[in-house]
Every structure is written in structure tokens, then in C-alpha cells.
N, C-alpha and C positions, 0 to 999 in steps of 0.2 A: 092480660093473663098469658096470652102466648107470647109475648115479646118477654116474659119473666121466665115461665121453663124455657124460651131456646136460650137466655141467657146461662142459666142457669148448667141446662148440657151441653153447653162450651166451657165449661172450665178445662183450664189445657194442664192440671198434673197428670193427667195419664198421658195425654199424646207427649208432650215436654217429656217424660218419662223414655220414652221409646229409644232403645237404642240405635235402630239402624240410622244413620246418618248417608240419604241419598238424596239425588233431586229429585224424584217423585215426592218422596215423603215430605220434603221440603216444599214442594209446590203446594201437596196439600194443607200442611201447618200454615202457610201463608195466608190462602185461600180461606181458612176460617178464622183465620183473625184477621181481617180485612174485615168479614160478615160480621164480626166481634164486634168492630170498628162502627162499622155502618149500624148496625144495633143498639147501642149505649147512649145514642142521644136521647131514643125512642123509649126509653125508662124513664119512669118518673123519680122510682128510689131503691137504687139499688141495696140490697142487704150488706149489710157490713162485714162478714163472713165472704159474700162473694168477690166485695172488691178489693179485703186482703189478700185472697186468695189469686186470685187473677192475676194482683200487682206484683207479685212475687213471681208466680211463672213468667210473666214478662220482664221483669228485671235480670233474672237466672239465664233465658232467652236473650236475652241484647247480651249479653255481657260473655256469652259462651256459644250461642251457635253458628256451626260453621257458615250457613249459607248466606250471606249479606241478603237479600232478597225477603230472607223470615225478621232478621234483623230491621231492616225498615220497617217490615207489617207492623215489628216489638214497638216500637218508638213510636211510631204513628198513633196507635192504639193507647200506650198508657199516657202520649199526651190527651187524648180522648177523655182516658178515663180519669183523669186527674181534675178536666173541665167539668165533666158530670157527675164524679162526685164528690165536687168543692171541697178539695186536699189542698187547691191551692198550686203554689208553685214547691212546696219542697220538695218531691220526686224527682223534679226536671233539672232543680238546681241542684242536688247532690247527685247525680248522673252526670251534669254538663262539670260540674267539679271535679269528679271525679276521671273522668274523660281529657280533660282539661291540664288536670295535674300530671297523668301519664303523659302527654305529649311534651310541656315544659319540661319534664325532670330527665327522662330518658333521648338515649340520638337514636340514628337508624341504622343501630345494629339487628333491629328484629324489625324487619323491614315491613312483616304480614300484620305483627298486632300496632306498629303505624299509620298502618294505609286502613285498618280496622277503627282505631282511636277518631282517624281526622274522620271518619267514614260515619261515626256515631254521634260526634260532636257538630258535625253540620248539620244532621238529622233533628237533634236534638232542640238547636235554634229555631230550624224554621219549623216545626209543629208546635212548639212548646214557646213560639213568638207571643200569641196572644195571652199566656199567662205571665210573659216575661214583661211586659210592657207593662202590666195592672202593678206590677209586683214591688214590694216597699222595702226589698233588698239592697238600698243602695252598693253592697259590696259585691254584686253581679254585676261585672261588665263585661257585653258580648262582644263592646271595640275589641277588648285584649283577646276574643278568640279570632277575629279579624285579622290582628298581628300575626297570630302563631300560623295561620295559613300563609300568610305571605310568606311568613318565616320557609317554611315547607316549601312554596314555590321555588326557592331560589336551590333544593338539594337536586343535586348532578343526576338521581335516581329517576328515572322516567316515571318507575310505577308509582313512588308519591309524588310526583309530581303531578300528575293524573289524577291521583288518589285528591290530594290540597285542592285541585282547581274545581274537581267534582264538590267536594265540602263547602269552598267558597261558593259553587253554584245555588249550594244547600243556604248558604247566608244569604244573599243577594236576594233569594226568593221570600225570605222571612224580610228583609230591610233593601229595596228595590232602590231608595233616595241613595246609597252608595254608589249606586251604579254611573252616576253622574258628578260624582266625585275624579278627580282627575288622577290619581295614582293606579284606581280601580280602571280607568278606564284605559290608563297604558298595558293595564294587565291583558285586558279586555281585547283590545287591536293587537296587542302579540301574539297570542292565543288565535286569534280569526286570520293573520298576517299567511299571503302566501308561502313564505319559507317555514315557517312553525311544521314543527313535527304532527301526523298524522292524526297522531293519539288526541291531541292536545288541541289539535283545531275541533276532532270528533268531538270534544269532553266541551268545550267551550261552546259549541253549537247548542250539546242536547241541552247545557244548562241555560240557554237563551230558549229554549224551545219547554222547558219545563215551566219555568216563570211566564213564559207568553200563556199555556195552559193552565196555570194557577190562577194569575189575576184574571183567567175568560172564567172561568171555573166561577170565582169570587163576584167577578158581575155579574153575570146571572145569579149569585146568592144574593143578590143586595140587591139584586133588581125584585125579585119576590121578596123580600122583605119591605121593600119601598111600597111593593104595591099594598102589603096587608098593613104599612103604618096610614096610607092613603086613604084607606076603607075605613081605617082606627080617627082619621081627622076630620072623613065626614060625618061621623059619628060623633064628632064632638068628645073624643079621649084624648088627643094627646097632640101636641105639634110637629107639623113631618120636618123629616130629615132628608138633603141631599146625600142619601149614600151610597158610599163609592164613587165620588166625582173626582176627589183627587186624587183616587189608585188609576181613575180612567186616565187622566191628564199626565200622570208620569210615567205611563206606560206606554204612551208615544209618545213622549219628549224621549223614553230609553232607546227604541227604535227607530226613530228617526236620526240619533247619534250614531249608532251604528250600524246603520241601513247600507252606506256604501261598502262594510265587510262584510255584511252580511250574504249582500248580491255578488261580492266578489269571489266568495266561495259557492255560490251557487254554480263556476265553471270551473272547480277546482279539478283534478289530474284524477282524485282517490273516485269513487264512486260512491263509497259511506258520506264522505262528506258531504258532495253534493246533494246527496238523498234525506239528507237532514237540514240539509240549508231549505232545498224548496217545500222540505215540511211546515218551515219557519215562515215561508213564504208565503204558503197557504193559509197562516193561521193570521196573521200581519192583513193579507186583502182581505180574509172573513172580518176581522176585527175593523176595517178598515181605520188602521194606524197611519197609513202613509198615500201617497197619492197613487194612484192605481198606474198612469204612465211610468210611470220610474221603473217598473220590474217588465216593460210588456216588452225589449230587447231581450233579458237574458231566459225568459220563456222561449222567445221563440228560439234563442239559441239550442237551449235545453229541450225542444222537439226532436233534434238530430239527434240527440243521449243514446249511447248504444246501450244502455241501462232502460229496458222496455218499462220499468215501473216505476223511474224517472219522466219518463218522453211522456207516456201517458197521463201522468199529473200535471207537466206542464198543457199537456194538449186541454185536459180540462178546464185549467185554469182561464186558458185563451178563449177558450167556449165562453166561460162563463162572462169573461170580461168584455168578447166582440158582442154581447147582445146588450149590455151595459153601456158600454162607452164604445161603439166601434169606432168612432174619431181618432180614441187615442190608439188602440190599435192600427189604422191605418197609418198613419203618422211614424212611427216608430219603428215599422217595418225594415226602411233602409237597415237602420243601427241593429236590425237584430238579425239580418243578414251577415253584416261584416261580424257581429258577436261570434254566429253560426260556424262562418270560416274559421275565424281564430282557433273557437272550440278543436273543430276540428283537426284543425294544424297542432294544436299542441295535445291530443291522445293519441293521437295518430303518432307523435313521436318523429314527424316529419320536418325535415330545416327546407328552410327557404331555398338555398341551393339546388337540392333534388327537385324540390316541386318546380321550379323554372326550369330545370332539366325536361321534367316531363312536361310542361306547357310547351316546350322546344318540340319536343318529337312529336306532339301528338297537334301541333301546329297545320302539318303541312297534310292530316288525312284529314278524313270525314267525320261531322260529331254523331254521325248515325252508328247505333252501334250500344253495346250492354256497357252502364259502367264501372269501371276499373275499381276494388279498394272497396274495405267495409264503411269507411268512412263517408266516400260517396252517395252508396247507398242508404246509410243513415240519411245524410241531409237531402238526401231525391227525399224518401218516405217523409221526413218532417216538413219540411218544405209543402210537399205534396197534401197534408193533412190543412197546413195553415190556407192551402190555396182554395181548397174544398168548401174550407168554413164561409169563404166567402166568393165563393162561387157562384151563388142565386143570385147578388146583386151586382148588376153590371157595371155602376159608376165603382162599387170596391175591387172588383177584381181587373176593373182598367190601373185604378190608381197601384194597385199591386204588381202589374208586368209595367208601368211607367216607370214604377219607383226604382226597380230593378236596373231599367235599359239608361234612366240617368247616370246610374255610375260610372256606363262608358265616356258620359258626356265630355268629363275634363278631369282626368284621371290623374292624380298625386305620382309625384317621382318616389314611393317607395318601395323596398325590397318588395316585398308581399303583393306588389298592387296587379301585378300580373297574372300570379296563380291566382287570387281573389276575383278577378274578370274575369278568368279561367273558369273558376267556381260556380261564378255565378250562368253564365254560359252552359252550361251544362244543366242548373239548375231551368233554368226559362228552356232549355230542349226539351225535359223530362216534366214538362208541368201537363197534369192528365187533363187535357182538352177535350170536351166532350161536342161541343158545337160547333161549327166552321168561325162564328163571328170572331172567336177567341184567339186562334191562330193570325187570324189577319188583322185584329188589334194591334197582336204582338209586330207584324210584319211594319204597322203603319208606325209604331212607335220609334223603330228602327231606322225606317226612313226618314222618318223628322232629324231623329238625330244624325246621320248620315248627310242631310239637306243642309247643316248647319255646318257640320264641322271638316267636312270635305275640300271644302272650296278654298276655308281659308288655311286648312293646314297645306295644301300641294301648293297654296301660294307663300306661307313662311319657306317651308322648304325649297321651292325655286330660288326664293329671294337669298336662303344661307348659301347655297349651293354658290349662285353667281358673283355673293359677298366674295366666297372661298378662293373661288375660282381665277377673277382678277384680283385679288391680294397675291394666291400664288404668282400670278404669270409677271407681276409689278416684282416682287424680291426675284426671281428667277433674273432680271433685268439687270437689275443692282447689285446683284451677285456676280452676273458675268462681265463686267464694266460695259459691255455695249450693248446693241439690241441687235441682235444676230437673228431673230424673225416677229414680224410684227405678225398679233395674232389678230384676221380682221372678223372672230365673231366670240363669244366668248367662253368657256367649254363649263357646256351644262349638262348636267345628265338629266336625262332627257325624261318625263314623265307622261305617259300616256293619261288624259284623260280619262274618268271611268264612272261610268251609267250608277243608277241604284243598284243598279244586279251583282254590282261588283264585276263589270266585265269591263278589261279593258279596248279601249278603239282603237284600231292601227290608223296608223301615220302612213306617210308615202316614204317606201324605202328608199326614195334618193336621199331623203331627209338625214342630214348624219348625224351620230349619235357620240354624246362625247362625258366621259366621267370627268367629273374637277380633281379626284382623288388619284387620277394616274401618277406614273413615274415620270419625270423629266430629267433628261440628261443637263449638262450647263451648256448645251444649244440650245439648249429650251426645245428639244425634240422628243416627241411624245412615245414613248417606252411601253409597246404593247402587254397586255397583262394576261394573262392565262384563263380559258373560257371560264373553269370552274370558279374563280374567285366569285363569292360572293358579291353583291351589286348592295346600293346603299339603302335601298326599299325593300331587300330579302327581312323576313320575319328571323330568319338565322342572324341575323347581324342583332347579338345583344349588346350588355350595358361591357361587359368585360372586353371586347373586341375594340367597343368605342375608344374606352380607356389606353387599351395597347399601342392603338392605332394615333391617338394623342401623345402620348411618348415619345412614340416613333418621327413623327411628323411635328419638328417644331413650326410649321405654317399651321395650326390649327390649336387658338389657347383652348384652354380651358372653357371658360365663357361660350365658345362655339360650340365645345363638345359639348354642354349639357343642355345647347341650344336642340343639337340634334338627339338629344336623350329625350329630350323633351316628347319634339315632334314623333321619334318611333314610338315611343309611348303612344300616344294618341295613334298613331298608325297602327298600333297592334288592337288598341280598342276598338278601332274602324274593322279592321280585317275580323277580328271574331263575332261582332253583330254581323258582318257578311254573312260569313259563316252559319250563322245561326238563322239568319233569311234563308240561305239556299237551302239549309235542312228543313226548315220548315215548310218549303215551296214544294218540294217532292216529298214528305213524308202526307202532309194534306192535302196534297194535287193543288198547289195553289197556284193560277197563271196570273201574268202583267194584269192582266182586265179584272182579275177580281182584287188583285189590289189595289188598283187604280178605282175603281169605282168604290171600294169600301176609302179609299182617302178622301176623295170626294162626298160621301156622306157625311164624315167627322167634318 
């Protein structure tokens, strides 16, 4: 009896009636036909007076008011009411015709009642799906509104473009099997595609994020119904049904299709976009659709989001997933470091040039000290949160400064790979240590690596050095027809030995000291060079000097230079774990004996 009078004073010709046309008023119109909505199932028989009545104000409604938002409530509702009080499909289908026919007959001259038409006829589809399917129409077919969105997609107009792909979202969620169709799905990756306009990757996302909460919406309906046919079969009424197994099954076969777009805008430039990607994100690991490893990189990227209400959901998400799987979190850390950089190199608006620029200067001070850049301190703070979470257990939070100090271990010759070591270096200075054991993990991880790769790089580079050195002194030979001095040792520049500490150990100054890179006259007389030149183991001598310096010097091919591109490489990863020991050794008060004796314990 009360769900009959509140239906009853909702009838909306008075409010429908009202002239003022604002968005209050509008939010309110909304607002009780939604409750309209949610109410009508919960009759058993509605009066026939009431749902002429009704079905009219909501016809007059879709078809004239201005605010798209009351507009959905309209369609939403009289497909409601068309199921409850078995009309059938003729409402839906003389709307979807009607709808249908303005968009074939006219162009886009009236560009507002366009994007209003494609705006009604998506809506149309996907609430008016389940009576469209029963329906013995054969001359409904929803392929041909299919078409006219595509159609729509290809106009030069942004806003229906926008407009079409939103409608199409409105299809796909009524008929999800297209989505895996292949025309649909080049639609689909263009629209998600890093170059895609803003709007359109936005529009593309929410409609993948409305269908992920339709079919959750839908299994939970069909999972209470499963249970009360359950209770109906052991009662001996009737035979159960698996349902909803095949809307579960195509609903990760859809996201698993476009899972790698999906992650891919999860680091995208906009900040809407992003924040709708990892909403998508969120609803994908709740549903679990996909493997839970595959997103725990661009999470931890997405910690450093200078978008705090980004950062914080992925921080969530990491919560929830290191108590779940911390395996896979541990594991995936490296990739979601280098993620992290990326991110941040490209909001930051920064080239690769500048940032070697500043690994250059800030090369030869102290890493003690505030960091530079919002950017920075986004990835301290994120960074910082992930190290926290696992912070109580000591075999995760070794494998977490290990994972890190490997990357110096045998560093790639590319652009980036310098500020990236850079990055990360900065990151392991600023990680919040609260016990001594922590810092002197990090100090012992350092020196492994240091113990390893020490030895044998000052020994490649002796050995390019004295290749160079006598090749030069041999064409200097052959150049001059004679040998006008024999040289009886061979010219090396000379490397001092050097401790863990990074210190290095003097030599006895009789010892002479000789570059292979100097000037020779065609006496093959050794051509003194000016103190300040740079020497061949300065951190200053980069990749661009190498190159000029090969130019210049036809005794040194190519092959050799990238010999020693190599080696600096690794020599500048050597120098900044130094680096980051010596900070560490005075910020902690750490001496030889307590590192020495914590290496001895491991």
C-alpha cells in the first residue's frame, strides 16, 4: 500500500510542468525518477491511468529537456516501465525509430540536436536491451544503429565525435560480444591510443568503466537469483541455472584484449585520464579479471602522481595486493621503478639532454642535501610509502634496496640510463630508515656490487687504454718512414687503485704518469696538454665529447669509442653507489667496523 501512494505522488505533470529550466531543478527531476525507477519493480499492478500517465511525461521529457542527465533518468525509467507493465517493446521501438530516422535523414548542421539524437538512441539500446532481444520485430535492427555511430565517428566535429563514441559506449554495454569483433576493436585501440585527442581517450575509458560496473552490477544480480533458484531446487521446484557465466567469461576475455591500453593510459600526460584509467583498474583487480602481477609496475609508478587522489588509490591498491600476493609485488618492483622515472620524465616536460645536464653538475657535490624539483619529491614521497609497507619484514625490504642497487650492476648504453641511476640514487638516499640494520644492508649491497664489478672494469679499461696506446705509437712509425724514438714502455694512463671507500691510493711519485690520448708531433714527441683538460676517468668526459674526440682522432674507430662509452658508463654507476655509501656513512655515523662486521654477518 505504500509503494502504491509513493507511486502514485510521483507522477511528474506538475514538476514536467515547471518552467524554470536550471541545474538544481534538474538534479532534483532526476533524483525522483531514479526513485520512480527503483520503485516500479516493487508493484505488483500498476493502474492504468497511472502508467499512461507517467509514460507521457517521460516521452515529452527525453524528447525536449534540456539537461541530458534528466534525459537518461527519462529512458532509464520508461524502459523500466514498459518491463513492469508488459507494453512490451512498442515504446522503445517507436523512440529508437524515431531517433534513428533524425540521424539517417539529416547532417550536422544542428550539431546540439545530433549529439542529443546519438545521445538518446545509445541510451535507448542499452536499457531497452532486454526487451529488444524477446522481441518478434524482425524489422528492428540494432546492427544498423551500429553503423550510424560509426558513421558519426568518422565527422571532423570533435563534439560528435565524442558525442557517437559515448552512444557506441551505450551499445557495447547493451551487446558486450561486439567488443571483440575486430572493426570495434580498432575503434576501441584508437580511442585508448597515446596520440588520440584527450576528449576521446576520456570518453573511451568512462565507456570501458561503465560496462565493467554494469556486468559487476549484473553478477551480483544473478548471483541472488542463483541462490534463491538453489533454495527453489532443493525444494524440489524447478531446475537450476548457471547464471551469468557467460557474461562472467566475456568479460575478461574484453579486458584481457585491452588490458595493455588500458595500463597504458594509466601513465598518460592528462590527469582525467589517468584517474579513470586506475578507476578501471580498480574495478578489473576487485573483479579479479586479469592477473594481479601485470598492473603492480604501473601502480607503483602511479605513487609518485602529483594528482594526490590518483597516488592514494594506487597506494591502496598496493596495500591491498602486498598482503595478498606479496611475491608478486616484490618481483616487479625493478619495472615499476624504471615506470616511475619514465612517468616522471615525461610530466615533468623534461628531455633527456637537460637531465644529463643536471646529472653533470650535480655530479661532482654531495647528495646530502633537499631535493630539487616537484617531481623529485613526488617519487621520494611515493617511493617512500611503498618502502614503509614493507618495512616490518626484513627479507622484503632487503630484496627491495637489492632490487634497486642491481641496476647499477651492468647498466644499458641508453640515453636515459644515466638520469635513471641518477633517480634512482637519490631515491635509496631519501628512503626513511628508522633502524641502523637498514642503512648498512644498503651499504653491504653496495659493496657486493662494487667487489664485482671494480676489478674487472679498471682491468678492460687498462687493457683499451694500452690496445690504443701502442696502435698509436705503431702508425706514428709508419707515418714517419723511420723510427726516430723507440718507446721502451708503453703510454698508459695511469689508474690508481681504489678501496670500498672509493678512496683512491697513491703511487710513488717517481712513478710516471702517461695519457695514451696526448698530442704527437711526427717525431713521435710527446706534446704537453694543458692542466685543466679533462683526464679520461673525469665524470665530465660524457657521450658527446667521446664522439668529437673520435672525429677528431682518426687512431680511434668507432668500435673503441663505444668500447669506452661502455666502460664510463659503468664507471659513472661505480662513482654514484660511492656516492651514496659515503652519504650514507656520515648521515648514520656508519664506520669500516660496523660495516665490516654487518658483512660478515650476511
Amino acid at each position: 500500500m505504500y509503494v502504491y501512494k509513493l507511486s502514485q505522488c510521483m507522477c511528474l505533470t506538475a514538476i514536467s510542468s515547471i518552467q524554470v529550466d536550471n541545474r538544481a531543478v534538474a538534479q532534483l527531476l532526476e533524483s525522483i525518477i531514479f526513485i520512480i525507477d527503483s520503485v516500479l519493480p516493487l508493484i505488483r499492478k500498476l493502474p492504468k491511468a497511472v502508467i499512461e500517465e507517467l509514460e507521457q511525461d517521460l516521452r515529452q521529457m527525453i524528447v525536449r529537456h534540456s539537461f541530458l542527465t534528466v534525459v537518461h533518468a527519462c529512458i532509464k525509467c520508461i524502459c523500466s516501465l514498459s518491463r513492469v507493465a508488459g507494453k512490451g517493446t512498442s515504446v522503445v521501438e517507436y523512440l529508437i525509430q524515431m531517433f534513428f530516422k533524425r540521424l539517417d535523414a539529416q547532417g550536422t548542421d544542428n550539431k546540439q540536436l545530433v549529439g542529443r539524437s546519438l545521445f538518446c538512441l545509445g541510451l535507448l539500446i542499452r536499457y531497452g536491451n532486454p526487451l529488444l532481444t524477446t522481441s518478434s520485430n524482425k524489422s528492428m535492427d540494432v546492427g544498423s544503429s551500429l553503423n550510424l555511430f560509426k558513421k558519426y565517428l568518422q565527422m571532423e566535429d570533435f563534439g560528435i565525435k565524442v558525442r557517437s563514441l559515448q552512444a557506441l559506449g551505450f551499445f557495447l554495454i547493451a551487446r558486450p560480444e561486439y567488443m571483440l569483433e575486430k572493426d570495434i576493436g580498432k575503434i576501441i585501440e584508437a580511442t585508448l591510443s597515446s596520440g588520440s585527442d584527450v576528449r576521446l581517450k576520456v570518453q573511451a575509458l568512462q565507456n570501458m568503466h561503465d560496462y565493467l560496473l554494469d556486468a559487476e552490477s549484473q553478477m551480483e544480480t544473478d548471483k541472488a537469483s542463483n541462490e534463491v533458484v538453489q533454495d527453489s531446487v532443493e525444494d524440489g521446484l524447478c531446475v537450476p541455472v548457471a547464471a551469468g557465466a557467460g557474461d562472467t567469461n566475456i568479460c575478461g576475455g574484453i579486458v584481457q584484449l585491452y588490458w595493455d591500453n588500458l595500463l597504458g593510459r594509466c601513465l598518460d600526460l592528462n590527469e582525467h585520464v589517468r584517474q579513470t584509467a586506475l578507476k578501471i583498474v580498480e574495478i578489473v583487480l576487485r573483479q579479479g579479471l586479469v592477473h594481479p602481477i601485470t598492473c603492480v609496475p604501473y601502480l607503483i609508478a602511479l605513487e609518485t602522481d602529483p594528482q594526490e587522489m590518483n597516488s592514494k588509490l594506487a597506494h591502496l591498491l598496493l596495500m591491498n595486493m602486498n598482503e595478498k600476493y606479496p611475491a608478486f609485488f616484490e618481483s616487479r618492483l625493478g619495472d615499476g621503478l624504471q615506470l616511475s622515472f619514465l612517468f616522471m620524465q615525461s610530466i615533468s616536460n623534461v628531455s633527456t639532454g637537460n637531465l644529463y645536464q643536471k646529472v653533470q653538475s650535480k655530479a661532482a657535490g654531495n647528495l646530502k642535501g633537499k631535493p630539487e624539483g616537484v617531481s623529485l619529491t613526488q617519487a621520494r614521497l611515493g617511493v617512500s610509502r611503498i618502502y614503509k609497507l614493507i618495512r616490518g619484514n626484513r627479507v622484503a625490504r632487503n630484496k627491495f634496496m637489492s632490487s634497486i642497487v642491481r641496476k647499477f650492476d651492468n647498466p644499458t648504453g641508453t640515453n636515459s640510463v644515466v638520469p635513471f641511476l641518477m633517480y634512482c640514487t637519490e631515491i635509496l638516499a631519501l628512503l626513511p630508515f628508522t633502524s641502523p640494520d637498514e642503512p648498512l644492508y644498503l651499504v653491504y649491497a653496495i659493496n657486493r656490487v662494487i667487489q664485482v664489478r671494480a676489478g674487472a672494469l679498471e682491468a678492460n679499461m687498462k687493457g683499451l687504454i694500452l690496445h690504443l696506446s701502442q696502435r698509436n705509437s705503431r702508425k706514428m712509425h709508419i707515418e714517419n718512414g723511420i723510427v726516430q724514438q723507440e718507446l721502451t714502455q708503453p703510454f698508459l694512463y695511469h689508474m690508481n687503485p681504489m678501496d670500498l671507500n672509493g678512496t683512491f691510493q697513491q703511487e710513488p711519485a717517481s712513478q710516471p704518469h702517461f695519457n695514451p690520448l696526448t698530442a704527437f708531433d711526427l717525431n713521435g714527441i710527446v706534446q704537453q696538454q694543458p692542466k685543466d683538460l679533462p683526464m679520461l676517468n673525469s665524470t665530465s668526459l660524457g657521450y658527446a665529447k667521446m664522439d668529437e674526440m673520435s672525429s677528431e682522432s682518426s687512431s680511434i674507430s668507432k668500435d673503441d669509442v663505444e668500447k669506452i662509452q661502455v666502460d664510463c658508463l659503468a664507471a659513472t654507476a661505480l662513482q654514484l653507489l660511492l656516492k651514496l655509501k659515503r652519504h650514507l656513512k656520515i648521515v648514520y655515523s656508519l664506520n669500516d667496523a660496523r660495516c665490516q662486521v654487518k658483512s660478515l654477518q650476511i
